[in-house]
N, C-alpha and C positions, 0 to 999 in steps of 0.2 A: 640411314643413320647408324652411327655404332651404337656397341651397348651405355659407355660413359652417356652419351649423350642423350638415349633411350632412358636413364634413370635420370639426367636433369631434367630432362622434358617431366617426367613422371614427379617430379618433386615440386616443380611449376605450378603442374595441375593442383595438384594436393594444396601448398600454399594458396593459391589464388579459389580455390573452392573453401577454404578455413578462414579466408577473408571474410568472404561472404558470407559465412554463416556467422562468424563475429559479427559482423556488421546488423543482420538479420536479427537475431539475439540479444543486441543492444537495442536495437530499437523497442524489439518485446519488453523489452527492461523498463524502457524510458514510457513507452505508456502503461505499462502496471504499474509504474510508481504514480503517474497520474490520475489511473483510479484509486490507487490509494489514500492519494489526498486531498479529493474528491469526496470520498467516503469518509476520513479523517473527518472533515469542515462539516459533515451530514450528521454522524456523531455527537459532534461536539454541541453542534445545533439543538440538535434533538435533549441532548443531553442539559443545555439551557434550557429547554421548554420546557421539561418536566420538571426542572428544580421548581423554575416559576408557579409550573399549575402548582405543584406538594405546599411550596408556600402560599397561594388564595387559599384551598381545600382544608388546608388543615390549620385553622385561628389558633394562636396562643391560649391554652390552658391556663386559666388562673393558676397562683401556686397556692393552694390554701388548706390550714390543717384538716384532717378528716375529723369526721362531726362528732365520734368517742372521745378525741382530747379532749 
């Protein structure tokens, strides 16, 4: 091979190795976004269940003057 041709070969590689690791890299993307919201829904869940319990656990306070007025 000559040298021209020595560095498209060489430019080849590189491209076709930077695919790949695009490609590799998106997918790491697309399942962290899936734990994400995953854990989002677990949150949010959670975050329902405790509003629920706070209101059983804690009964409405009467509102009523204190006993010196």
């Amino acid at each position: 091979m000559t040298k021209p041709d020595d560095r498209l070969t060489t430019l080849e590689i590189r491209t076709a190795e930077q695919e790949k690791t695009i490609e590799e890299l998106s997918g790491q993307i697309a399942e962290q976004w899936k734990v994400i919201e995953r854990t989002q829904r677990k949150l949010d869940a959670l975050a329902e269940r405790f509003l629920a319990l706070e209101e059983q656990a804690a009964p409405d306070v009467p509102v009523t003057k204190p006993p010196h007025w």
